[in-house]
MMTF fields as JSON, N, C-alpha, C and O atoms, coordinates in Angstrom:
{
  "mmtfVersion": "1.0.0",
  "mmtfProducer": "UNKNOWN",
  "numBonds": 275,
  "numAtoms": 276,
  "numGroups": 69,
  "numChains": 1,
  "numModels": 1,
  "chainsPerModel": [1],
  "groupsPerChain": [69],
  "chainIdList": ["A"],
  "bondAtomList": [4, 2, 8, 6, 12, 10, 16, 14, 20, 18, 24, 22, 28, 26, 32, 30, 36, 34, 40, 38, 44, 42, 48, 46, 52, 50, 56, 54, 60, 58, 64, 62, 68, 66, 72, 70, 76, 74, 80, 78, 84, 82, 88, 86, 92, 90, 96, 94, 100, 98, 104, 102, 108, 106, 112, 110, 116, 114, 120, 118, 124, 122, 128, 126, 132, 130, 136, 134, 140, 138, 144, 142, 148, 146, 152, 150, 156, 154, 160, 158, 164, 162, 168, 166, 172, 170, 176, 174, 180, 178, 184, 182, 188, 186, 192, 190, 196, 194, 200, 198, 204, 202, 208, 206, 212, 210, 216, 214, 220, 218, 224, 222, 228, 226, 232, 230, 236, 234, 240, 238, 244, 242, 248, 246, 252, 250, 256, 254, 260, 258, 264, 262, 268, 266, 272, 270],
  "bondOrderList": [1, 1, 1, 1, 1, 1, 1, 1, 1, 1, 1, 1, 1, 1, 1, 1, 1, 1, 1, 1, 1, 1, 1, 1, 1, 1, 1, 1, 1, 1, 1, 1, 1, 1, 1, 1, 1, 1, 1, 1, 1, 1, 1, 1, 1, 1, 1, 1, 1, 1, 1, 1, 1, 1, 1, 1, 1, 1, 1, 1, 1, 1, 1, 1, 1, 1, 1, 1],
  "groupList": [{"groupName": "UNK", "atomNameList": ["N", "CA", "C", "O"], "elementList": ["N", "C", "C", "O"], "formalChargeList": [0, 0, 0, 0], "bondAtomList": [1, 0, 2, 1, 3, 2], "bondOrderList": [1, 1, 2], "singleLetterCode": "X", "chemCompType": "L-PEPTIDE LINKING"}],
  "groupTypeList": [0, 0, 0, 0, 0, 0, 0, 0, 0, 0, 0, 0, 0, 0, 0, 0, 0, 0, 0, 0, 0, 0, 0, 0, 0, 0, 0, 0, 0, 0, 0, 0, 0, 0, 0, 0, 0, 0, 0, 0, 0, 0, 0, 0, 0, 0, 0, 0, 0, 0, 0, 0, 0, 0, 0, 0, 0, 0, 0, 0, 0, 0, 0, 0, 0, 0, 0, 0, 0],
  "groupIdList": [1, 2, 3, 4, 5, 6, 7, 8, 9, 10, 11, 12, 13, 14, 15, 16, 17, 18, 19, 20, 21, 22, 23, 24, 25, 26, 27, 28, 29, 30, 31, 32, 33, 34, 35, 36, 37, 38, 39, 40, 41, 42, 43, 44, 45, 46, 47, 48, 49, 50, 51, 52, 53, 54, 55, 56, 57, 58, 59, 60, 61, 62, 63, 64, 65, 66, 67, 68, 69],
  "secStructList": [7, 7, 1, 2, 2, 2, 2, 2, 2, 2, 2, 2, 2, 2, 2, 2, 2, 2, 2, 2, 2, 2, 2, 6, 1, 7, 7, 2, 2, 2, 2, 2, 2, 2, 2, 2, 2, 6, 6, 1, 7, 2, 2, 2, 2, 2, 2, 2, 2, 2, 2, 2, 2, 2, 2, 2, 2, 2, 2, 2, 2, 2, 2, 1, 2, 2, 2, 2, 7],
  "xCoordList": [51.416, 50.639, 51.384, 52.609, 50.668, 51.313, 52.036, 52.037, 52.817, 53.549, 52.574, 52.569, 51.793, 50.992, 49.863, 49.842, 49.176, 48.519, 48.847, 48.235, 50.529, 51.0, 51.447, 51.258, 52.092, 52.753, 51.506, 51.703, 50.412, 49.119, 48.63, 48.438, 48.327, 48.035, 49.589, 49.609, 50.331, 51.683, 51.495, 51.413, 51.431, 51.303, 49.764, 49.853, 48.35, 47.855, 47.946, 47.359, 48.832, 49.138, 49.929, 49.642, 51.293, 51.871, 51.135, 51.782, 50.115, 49.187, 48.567, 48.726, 47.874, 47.326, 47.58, 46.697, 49.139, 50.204, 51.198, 51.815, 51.262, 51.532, 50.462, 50.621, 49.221, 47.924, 47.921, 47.534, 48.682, 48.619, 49.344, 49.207, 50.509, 51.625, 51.48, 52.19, 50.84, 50.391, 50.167, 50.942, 48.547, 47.417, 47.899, 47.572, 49.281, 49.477, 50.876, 51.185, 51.702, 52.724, 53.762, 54.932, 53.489, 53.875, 53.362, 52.173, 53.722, 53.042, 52.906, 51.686, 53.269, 53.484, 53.995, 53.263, 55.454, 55.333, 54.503, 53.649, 54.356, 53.254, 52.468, 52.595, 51.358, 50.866, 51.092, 50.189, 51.982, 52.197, 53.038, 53.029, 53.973, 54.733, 53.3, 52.976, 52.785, 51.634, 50.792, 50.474, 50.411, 49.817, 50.496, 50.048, 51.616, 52.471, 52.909, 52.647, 53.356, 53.468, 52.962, 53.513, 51.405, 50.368, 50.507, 50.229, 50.996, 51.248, 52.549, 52.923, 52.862, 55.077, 55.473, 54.805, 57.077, 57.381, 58.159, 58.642, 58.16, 58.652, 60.292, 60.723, 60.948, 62.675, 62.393, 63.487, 61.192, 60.586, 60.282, 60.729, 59.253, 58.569, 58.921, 58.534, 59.977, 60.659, 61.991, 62.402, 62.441, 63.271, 62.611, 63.031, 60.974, 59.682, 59.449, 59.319, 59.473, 58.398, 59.623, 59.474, 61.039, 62.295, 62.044, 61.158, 62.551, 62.581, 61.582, 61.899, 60.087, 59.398, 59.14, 58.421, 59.633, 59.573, 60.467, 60.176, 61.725, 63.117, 62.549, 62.837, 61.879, 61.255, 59.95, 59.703, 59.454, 58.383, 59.157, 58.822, 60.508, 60.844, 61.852, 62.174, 62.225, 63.222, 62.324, 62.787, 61.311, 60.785, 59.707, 59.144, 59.671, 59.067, 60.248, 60.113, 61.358, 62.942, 62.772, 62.338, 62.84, 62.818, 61.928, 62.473, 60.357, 59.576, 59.848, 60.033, 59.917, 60.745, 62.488, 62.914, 62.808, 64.105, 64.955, 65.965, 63.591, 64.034, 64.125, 65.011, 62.758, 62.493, 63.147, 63.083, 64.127, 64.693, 66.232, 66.686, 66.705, 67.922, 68.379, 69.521],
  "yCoordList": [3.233, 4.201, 4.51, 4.394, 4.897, 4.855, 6.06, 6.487, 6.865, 8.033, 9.111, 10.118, 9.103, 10.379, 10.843, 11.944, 9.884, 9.939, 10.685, 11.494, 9.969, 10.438, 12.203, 13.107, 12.162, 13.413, 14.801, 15.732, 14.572, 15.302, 15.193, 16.332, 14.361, 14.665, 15.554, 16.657, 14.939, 15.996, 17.424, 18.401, 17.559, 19.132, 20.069, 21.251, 19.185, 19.765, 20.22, 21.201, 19.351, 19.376, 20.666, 21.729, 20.31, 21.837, 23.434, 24.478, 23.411, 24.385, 24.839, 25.979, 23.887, 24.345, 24.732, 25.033, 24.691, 24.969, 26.047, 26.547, 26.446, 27.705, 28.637, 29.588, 28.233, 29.319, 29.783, 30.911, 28.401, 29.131, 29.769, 30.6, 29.539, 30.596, 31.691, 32.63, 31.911, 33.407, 34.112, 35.0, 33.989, 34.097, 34.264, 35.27, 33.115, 33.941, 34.384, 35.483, 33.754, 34.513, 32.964, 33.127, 31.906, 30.799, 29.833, 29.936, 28.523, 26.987, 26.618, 26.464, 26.157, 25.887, 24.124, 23.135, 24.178, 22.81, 22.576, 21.823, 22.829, 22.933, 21.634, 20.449, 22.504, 21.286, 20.7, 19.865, 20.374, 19.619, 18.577, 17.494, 18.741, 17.086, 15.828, 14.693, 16.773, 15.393, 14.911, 13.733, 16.085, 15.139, 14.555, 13.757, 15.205, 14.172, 13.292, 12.14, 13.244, 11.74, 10.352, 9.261, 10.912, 10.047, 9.135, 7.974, 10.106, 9.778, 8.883, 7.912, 9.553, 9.129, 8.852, 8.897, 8.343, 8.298, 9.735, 10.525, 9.849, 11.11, 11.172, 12.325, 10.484, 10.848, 10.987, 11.048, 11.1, 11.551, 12.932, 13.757, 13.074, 14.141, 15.614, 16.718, 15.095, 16.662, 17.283, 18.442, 16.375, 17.163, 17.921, 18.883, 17.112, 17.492, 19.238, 20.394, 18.868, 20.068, 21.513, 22.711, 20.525, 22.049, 22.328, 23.18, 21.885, 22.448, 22.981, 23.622, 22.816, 23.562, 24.878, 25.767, 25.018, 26.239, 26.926, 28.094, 26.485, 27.589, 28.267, 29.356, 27.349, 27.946, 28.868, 29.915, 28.451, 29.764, 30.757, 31.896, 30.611, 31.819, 32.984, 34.128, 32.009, 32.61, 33.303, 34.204, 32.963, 33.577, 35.035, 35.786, 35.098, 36.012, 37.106, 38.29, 36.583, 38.014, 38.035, 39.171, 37.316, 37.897, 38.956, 39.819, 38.973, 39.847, 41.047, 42.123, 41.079, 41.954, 42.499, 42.954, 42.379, 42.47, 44.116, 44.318, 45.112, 46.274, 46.568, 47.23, 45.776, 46.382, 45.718, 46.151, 44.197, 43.423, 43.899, 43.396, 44.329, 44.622, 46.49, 46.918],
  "zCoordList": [-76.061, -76.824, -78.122, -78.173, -79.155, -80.48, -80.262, -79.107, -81.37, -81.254, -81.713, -81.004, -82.701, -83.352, -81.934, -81.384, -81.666, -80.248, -79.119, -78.42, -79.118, -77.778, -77.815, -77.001, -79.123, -79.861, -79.47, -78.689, -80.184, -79.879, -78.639, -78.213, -77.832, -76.307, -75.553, -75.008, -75.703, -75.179, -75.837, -75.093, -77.081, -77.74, -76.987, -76.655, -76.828, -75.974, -74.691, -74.236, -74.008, -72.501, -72.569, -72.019, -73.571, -73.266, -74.003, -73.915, -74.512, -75.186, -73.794, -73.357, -73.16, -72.355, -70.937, -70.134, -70.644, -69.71, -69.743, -68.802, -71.604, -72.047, -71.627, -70.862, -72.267, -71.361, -70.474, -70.169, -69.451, -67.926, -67.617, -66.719, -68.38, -67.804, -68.664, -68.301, -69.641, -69.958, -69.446, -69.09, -69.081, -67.822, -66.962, -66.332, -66.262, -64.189, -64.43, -63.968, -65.033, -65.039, -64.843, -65.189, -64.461, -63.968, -63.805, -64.105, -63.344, -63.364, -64.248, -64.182, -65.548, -66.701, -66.147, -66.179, -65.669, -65.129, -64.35, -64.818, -63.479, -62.151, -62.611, -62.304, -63.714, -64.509, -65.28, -65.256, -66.41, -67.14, -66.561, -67.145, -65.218, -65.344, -64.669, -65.02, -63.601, -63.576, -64.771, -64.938, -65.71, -66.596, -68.024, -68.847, -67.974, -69.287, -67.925, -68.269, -66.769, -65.92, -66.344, -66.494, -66.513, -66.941, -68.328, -68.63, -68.904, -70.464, -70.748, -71.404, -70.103, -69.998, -69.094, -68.061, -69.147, -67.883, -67.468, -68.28, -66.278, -65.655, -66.059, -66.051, -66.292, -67.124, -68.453, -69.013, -69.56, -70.308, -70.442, -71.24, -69.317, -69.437, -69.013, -69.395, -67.895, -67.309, -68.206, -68.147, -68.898, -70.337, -71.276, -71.918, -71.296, -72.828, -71.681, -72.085, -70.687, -70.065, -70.07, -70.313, -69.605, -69.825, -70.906, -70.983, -72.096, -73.105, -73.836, -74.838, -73.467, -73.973, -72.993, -73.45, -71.823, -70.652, -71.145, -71.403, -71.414, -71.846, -73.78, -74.277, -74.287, -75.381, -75.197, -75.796, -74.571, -73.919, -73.359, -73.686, -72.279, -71.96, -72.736, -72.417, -74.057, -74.8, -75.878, -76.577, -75.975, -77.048, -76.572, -77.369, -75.35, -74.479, -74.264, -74.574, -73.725, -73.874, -75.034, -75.224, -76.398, -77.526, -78.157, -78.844, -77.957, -78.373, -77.349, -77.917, -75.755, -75.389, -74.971, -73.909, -75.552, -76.133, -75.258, -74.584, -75.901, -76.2, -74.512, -73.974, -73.691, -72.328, -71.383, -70.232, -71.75, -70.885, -70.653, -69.625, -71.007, -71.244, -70.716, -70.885]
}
């Protein structure tokens, strides 16, 4: 698969896995390693899926800051 393709189906996958973990509170990987799986290979995709989870969760202590601490 080309890179711009792949780049944009991965950026939706994790858009719409951020949603979920908005919404419940969790499963963010849940769903995204099966379906970037699909896309990628899985020693790919579970580094793409940490690092965009530890950036969802760092930027969540950051806006609450004042109430985490």
């Amino acid at each position: 698969m080309d890179t711009i393709p792949l780049m944009l189906l991965t950026a939706a996958v994790l858009c719409l896995c951020a949603f979920l973990r908005s919404a419940v509170g969790f499963g963010d990987a849940l769903l995204a390693i099966p379906l970037l799986g699909m896309l990628m290979p899985l020693a790919t995709a579970s580094p793409v899926v940490t690092l965009a989870g530890l950036t969802m969760s760092l930027s969540i202590v950051m806006a609450n800051k004042d109430t985490v601490i």
